[in-house]
C-alpha positions in Angstrom: 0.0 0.0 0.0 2.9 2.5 0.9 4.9 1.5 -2.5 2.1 2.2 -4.4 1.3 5.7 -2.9 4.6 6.4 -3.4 4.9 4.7 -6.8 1.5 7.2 -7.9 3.1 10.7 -6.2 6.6 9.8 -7.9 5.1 9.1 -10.8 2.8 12.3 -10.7 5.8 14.9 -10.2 8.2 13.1 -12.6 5.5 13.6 -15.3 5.6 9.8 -15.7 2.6 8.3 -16.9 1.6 4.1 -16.4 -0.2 2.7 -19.0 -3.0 -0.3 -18.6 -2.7 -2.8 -16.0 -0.2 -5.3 -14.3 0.0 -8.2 -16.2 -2.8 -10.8 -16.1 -1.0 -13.9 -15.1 -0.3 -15.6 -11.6 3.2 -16.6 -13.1 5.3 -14.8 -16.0 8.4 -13.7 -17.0 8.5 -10.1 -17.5 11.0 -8.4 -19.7 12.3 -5.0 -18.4 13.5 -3.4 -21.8 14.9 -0.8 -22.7 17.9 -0.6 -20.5 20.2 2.2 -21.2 20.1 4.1 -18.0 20.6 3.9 -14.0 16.9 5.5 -14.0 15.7 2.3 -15.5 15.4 0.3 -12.1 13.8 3.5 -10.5 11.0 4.2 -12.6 10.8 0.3 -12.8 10.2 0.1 -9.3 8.0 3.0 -8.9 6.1 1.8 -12.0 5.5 -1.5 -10.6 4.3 0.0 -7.3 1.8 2.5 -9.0 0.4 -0.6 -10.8 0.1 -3.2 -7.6 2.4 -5.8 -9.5 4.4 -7.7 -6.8 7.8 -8.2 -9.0 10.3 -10.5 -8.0 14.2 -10.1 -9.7 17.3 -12.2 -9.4 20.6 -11.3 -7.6 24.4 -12.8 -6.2 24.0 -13.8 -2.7 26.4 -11.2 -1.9 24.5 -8.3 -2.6 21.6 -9.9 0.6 24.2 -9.9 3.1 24.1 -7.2 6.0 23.2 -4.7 6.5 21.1 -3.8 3.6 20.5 -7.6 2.5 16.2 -7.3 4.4 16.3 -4.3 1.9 17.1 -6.2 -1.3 14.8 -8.4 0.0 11.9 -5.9 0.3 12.5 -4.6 -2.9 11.6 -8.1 -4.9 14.9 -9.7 -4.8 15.9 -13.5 -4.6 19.3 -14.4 -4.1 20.7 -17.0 -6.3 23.7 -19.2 -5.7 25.6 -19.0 -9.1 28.6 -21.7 -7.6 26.0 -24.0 -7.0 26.0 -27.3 -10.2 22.4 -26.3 -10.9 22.7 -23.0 -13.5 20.9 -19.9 -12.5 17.7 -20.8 -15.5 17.3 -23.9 -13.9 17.0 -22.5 -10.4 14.9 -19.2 -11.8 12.2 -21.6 -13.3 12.1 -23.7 -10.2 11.6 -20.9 -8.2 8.9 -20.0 -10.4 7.0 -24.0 -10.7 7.0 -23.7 -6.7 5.8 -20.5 -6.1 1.9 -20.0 -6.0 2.6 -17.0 -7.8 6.0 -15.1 -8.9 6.1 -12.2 -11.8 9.9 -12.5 -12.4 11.8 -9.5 -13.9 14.7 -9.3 -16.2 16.6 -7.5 -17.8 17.8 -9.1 -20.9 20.2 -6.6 -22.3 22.1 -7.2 -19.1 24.0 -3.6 -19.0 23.0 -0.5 -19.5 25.7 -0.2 -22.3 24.8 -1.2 -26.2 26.0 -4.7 -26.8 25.0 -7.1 -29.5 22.6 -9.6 -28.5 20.0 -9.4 -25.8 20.8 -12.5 -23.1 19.0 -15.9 -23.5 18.4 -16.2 -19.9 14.4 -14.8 -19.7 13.4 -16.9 -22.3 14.6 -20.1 -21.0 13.5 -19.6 -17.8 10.1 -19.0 -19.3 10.5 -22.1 -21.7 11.4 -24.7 -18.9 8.6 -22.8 -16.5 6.0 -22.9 -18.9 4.8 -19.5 -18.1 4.1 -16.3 -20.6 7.1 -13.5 -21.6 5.7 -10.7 -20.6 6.5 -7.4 -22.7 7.4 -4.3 -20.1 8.4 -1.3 -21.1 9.7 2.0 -20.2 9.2 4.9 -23.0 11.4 7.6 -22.4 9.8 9.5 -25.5 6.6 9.8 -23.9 7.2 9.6 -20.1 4.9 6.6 -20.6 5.6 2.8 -18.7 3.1 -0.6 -18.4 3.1 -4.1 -19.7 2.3 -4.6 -23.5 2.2 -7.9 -24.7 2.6 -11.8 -23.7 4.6 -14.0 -26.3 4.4 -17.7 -25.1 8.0 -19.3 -25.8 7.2 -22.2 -28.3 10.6 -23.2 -29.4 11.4 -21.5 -32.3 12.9 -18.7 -31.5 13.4 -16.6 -34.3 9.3 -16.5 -34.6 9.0 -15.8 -31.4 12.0 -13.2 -30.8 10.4 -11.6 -33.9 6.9 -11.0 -32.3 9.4 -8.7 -29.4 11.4 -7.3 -32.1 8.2 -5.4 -33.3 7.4 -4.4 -29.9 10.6 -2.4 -28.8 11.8 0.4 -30.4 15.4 2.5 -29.7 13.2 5.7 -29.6 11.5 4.2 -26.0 15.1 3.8 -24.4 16.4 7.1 -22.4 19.9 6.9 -24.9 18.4 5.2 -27.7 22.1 5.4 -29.6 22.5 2.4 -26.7 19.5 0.9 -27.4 20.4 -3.1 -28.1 18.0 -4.7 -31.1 16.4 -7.4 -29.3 18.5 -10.8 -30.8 20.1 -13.8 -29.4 22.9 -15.7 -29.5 20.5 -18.5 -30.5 19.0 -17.1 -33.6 22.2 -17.5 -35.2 22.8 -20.0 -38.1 25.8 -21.2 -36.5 23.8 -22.3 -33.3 20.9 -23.5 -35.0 23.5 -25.6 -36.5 25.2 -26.9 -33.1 21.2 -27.4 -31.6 20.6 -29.7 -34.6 24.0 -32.2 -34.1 
C-alpha cells in the first residue's frame, strides 16, 4: 500500500505516466526493456508500485548480506547461488513452478551499455517454466511505462523473438544510440546448427 502511494506521487511529479494494467497472469516472466540508464530500475520500481504488481528479480548472494540484504529483500529480490551445479535458468524456473505466484523480472540486455545480442536467460526460464514473456516497457519518448504484450516461448525462437522485435523500439530507451536490437545468441545459423547435431 505504501509503495504504491509512493509509486503514484513519484510518478505524478516526474511527469511519468503508467499505462493499462499489471500483467494478467499468476506466473510470468517479464522483460524489463529498454535498458540504457541507472533510472531504468527507479521508474521500474516506482512503476510497478503504481500498478500493484508484486515483482520478483534475481541477484548474487552477496549483494543480501548485511546490512542492507532485508532491503534487497523488500525490494523483490531473490538471491541466487551462481557456484551451486544447478545453473541460474534452472534455479529461476524452479523458483517459479514452486511458487503459488511469482512475476519474475529481467533485464535481458544485461548492461546499460549497447551490446549485440539481448541475453537468453528470460526466455529459457520462461520455456522450462511454462509460463508467458511478458513485454514491459519504459518509454522515455513519452514519459509513458506498463506491460504490453505476452509472447508464449514455443521453441522457435526466431518466430518468437520476432513478435518482441516489433514491440521495442530504440526511440522508447532514455539513450536510444544504446538501445540493443532485441537478438540472441541463439537465432544464429551457427547455433541452429550446433542445436541440430
Amino acid at each position: 500500500m505504501i509503495g504504491r502511494f509512493f509509486g503514484w506521487i513519484y510518478f505524478r511529479i516526474s511527469g511519468w505516466r503508467p499505462e493499462g494494467k499489471g500483467p494478467a497472469y499468476d506466473k510470468c516472466v517479464i522483460i524489463a526493456a529498454p535498458h540504457t540508464s541507472n533510472w531504468d530500475l527507479v521508474n521500474m520500481l516506482y512503476l510497478t508500485w503504481a500498478l500493484r504488481v508484486d515483482v520478483k528479480w534475481l541477484g548474487k548472494k552477496s549483494i543480501f548480506k548485511f546490512p542492507f540484504g532485508w532491503w534487497m529483500r523488500h525490494l523483490g529480490g531473490i538471491a541466487i547461488d551462481r557456484s551451486k551445479r544447478q545453473n541460474v535458468v534452472s534455479q529461476a524456473a524452479d523458483l517459479i513452478k514452486s511458487s503459488k505466484t511469482m512475476c519474475l523480472v529481467v533485464p535481458p540486455e544485461g548492461t546499460r551499455g549497447s551490446g549485440d545480442l539481448w541475453k537468453s536467460g528470460f526466455y529459457h526460464i520462461a520455456r522450462e517454466a511454462n509460463v508467458p514473456i511478458v513485454l514491459g516497457y519504459l518509454d522515455y519518448s513519452r514519459k509513458r511505462g506498463g506491460y504490453g504484450q505476452a509472447v508464449y516461448p514455443t521453441g522457435d525462437v526466431v518466430a518468437d523473438m520476432d513478435k518482441i522485435r516489433t514491440f521495442y523500439r530504440a526511440e522508447m530507451a532514455k539513450f536510444p544510440a544504446m538501445f540493443t536490437v532485441p537478438r540472441l545468441r541463439e537465432e544464429s545459423p551457427a547455433a541452429e546448427g550446433s542445436q541440430g547435431s
